[in-house]
C-alpha positions, 0 to 999 in steps of 0.5 A: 776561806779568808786570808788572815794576817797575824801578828804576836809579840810581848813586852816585859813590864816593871814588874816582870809579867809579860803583856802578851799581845795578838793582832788579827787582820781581815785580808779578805773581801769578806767579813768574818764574824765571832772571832775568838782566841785561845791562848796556849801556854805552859801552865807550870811556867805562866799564870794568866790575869783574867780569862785566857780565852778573849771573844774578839767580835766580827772583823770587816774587811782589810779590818785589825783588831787586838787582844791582849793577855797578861802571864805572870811568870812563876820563874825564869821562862827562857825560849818558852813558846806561846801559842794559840788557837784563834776560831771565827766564822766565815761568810757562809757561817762556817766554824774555821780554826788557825794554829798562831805560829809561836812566839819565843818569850823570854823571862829570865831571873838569872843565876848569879854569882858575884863579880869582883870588880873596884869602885871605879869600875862599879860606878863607870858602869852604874852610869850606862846600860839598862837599869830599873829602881823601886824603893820600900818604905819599913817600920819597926827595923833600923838602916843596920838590921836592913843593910845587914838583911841584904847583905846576908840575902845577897851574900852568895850572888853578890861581891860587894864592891863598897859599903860606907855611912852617909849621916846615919845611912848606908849605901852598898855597891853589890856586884854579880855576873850571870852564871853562862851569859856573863852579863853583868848585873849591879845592884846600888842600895841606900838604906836611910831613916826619914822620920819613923820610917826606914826608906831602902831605895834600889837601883838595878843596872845590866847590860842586858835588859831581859833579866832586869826586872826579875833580878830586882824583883828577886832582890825585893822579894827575898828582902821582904821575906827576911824583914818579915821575920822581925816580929815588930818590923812591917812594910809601910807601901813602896817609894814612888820610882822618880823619887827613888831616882832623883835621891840615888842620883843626887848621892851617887853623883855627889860620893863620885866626884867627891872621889870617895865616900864624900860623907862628911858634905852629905846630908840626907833628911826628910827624904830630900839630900841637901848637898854643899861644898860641890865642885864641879865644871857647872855651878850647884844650886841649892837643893831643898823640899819642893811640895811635891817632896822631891829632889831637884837635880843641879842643871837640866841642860845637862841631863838633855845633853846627856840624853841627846848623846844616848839617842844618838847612840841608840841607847833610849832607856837611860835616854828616856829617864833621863829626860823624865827627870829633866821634865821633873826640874822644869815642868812644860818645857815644851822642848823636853817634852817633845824630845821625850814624846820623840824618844818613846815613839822611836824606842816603841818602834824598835821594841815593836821591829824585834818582838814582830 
C-alpha cells in the first residue's frame, strides 16, 4: 500500500468562517489514482460552501496536492474536531480509505460581560493586540437612533468607557471581558452623517485573536437587526476596511493627544476628518479628500517605525495594518512594500507552524 503524508490545518477568515484545508502527499514509488476526500464535521456546529466531498484526481510520486473546504460557523465552535475520509486507488486498482486524525478548531464568539476600566486604560490598550474594523452605510436613521440602538444592544456585555460628540457625531468606547478566559475585548464605534447617509465605522481590539471576528460580526449583526425595525431605516452596503481604518485613526490619535474629547479642533465631513490646531513631537500636514475619498495620515516614517518595533516583538497583525496604510500614504514605496511582503511571508509561516 503506498505511503501517505497528511496535513490539516485552518484559518479564521474576516468574516469569521473557517478555510479548512487538506494537503495530500504521495511518499510512495508509486502512482495512486481517483483521490478523493470526504469531510467529516458537526453538522448542528458547521455548514459547508459547496460540496463537502472534493474529487482530487491522481497523485504521482513524492506528489502533493490540496483541497479546501469552507464551514460557516453556526455559533461558537471550541475544540470542535474535523475529520475526514480520504479514498484512492493503488497500483493494482485496488479501493483503500484512510481515516485523517482530527484537527482541533476553534471559533469562538464569546461570552461577554463588561469590563470597568477609565479612558486611559481603554485607549493604552486600543493601541495594542489584534484588532479588526468593518463599517456600515444607513439610511433613514440619524447618528442618535444609531448610538442609541448600540448602546441599548451592548448594554448587557458592555461598560461604557466614553461617550461624547464630535461635530454632530458620536464616538463610544465600550469595554468587556470574556466570561472564563478573562480576555479582554474593546469596542471603539464612531457614528457620523455624510450627506444623506449615516456611516457607523467599528473598530475591535482583543488580546486574543480567536474570538476577534465572531465578537465584531456579533456586534454587526445585532445592530442590523435593531435598525431593521425602523420602518424608514435601511442598509446602504459597508465602508470599505482602509477607510474605516484611517478615520478612527485619524479621530482616536486627535481625541487622545487632545487629552480629552478635543471637539471643538475636529471636523468630520464628506467621510474625510480634517484636523487643526495639533501639537505634537512631528509636524501636521493638511488633511483633505484624495480621488480615492480617503484620509491620509500625518507622517509614514511613523507609522514604519511603529511597525518595525511590533515585528521585532513578534506582534505581525497590527505590524501589517500599519504598513498597509503607509503603503496608502505613498503608493510604490518599494521599501514598504517590501517590508509588508516580508512581514506576511514570516506571520503565514507562523500561522502555518501552529495550525500543522
Amino acid at each position: 500500500m503506498p505511503d501517505l503524508e497528511i496535513k490539516r490545518g485552518y484559518e479564521l477568515l474576516p468574516d469569521n468562517n473557517i478555510r479548512f484545508g487538506i494537503r495530500i502527499t504521495n511518499t510512495s514509488e508509486l502512482s495512486i489514482s481517483d483521490v478523493e476526500v470526504v469531510l467529516d464535521y458537526m453538522e448542528s456546529l458547521f455548514n459547508i460552501e459547496g460540496n463537502r466531498m472534493q474529487k482530487v484526481g491522481n497523485i504521482p510520486p513524492s506528489g502533493s496536492r490540496t483541497v479546501e473546504f469552507v464551514l460557516k460557523p453556526l455559533g461558537c465552535a471550541h475544540k470542535v474536531n474535523i475529520e475526514a475520509l480520504i479514498s484512492y486507488r493503488d497500483a493494482k486498482w485496488e479501493r483503500q480509505r484512510i481515516d485523517m486524525l482530527p484537527k482541533e478548531v476553534h471559533c469562538v464568539c464569546p461570552f461577554l460581560k463588561g469590563k470597568k476600566m477609565q479612558r486611559s486604560e481603554f485607549l493604552t490598550l486600543s493601541g495594542s493586540g489584534h484588532h479588526a474594523e468593518t463599517g456600515l452605510n444607513f439610511e433613514g436613521v440619524d447618528t442618535g437612533q444609531i448610538t442609541a440602538f448600540l448602546e441599548q444592544t451592548c448594554n448587557s456585555r458592555y461598560y461604557k468607557v466614553d461617550n461624547f460628540s464630535i461635530n454632530g457625531g458620536r464616538m463610544l468606547y465600550l469595554a468587556s471581558e470574556s466570561i472564563g478566559e478573562k480576555a479582554y475585548y474593546l469596542l471603539t464605534a464612531l457614528i457620523k452623517k455624510d450627506d444623506r447617509l449615516t456611516q457607523v465605522l467599528l473598530r475591535a481590539v482583543s488580546d486574543k485573536p480567536h474570538g476577534l471576528n465572531g465578537f465584531l460580526n456579533e456586534t454587526v449583526a445585532d445592530l442590523r437587526h435593531v435598525v431593521d425595525t425602523v420602518h424608514s431605516a435601511r442598509e446602504i452596503g459597508v465602508i470599505r476596511k482602509e477607510q474605516v481604518i484611517n478615520i478612527i485613526d485619524s479621530v482616536v490619535q486627535r481625541t487622545t493627544f487632545a487629552g480629552g474629547e478635543g471637539t471643538s479642533s475636529i471636523n468630520i465631513k464628506d467621510s474625510i476628518v480634517q484636523r487643526t490646531e495639533f501639537k505634537a513631537d512631528y509636524e501636521e500636514k493638511e488633511v483633505g479628500r484624495s480621488s480615492g475619498s480617503t484620509v491620509k495620515a500625518l507622517d509614514e516614517n511613523l507609522l514604519i517605525q511603529k511597525a518595525t518595533k511590533l515585528i521585532r516583538a513578534g506582534n505581525y497583525p497590527p505590524a501589517i495594518s500599519l504598513l498597509k496604510k503607509a503603503i496608502a500614504l505613498e503608493p510604490g514605496n518599494q521599501r514598504i512594500e517590501s517590508m509588508l511582503r516580508n512581514a506576511k511571508k514570516e506571520w503565514g509561516q507562523i500561522l502555518l507552524k501552529q495550525n500543522y
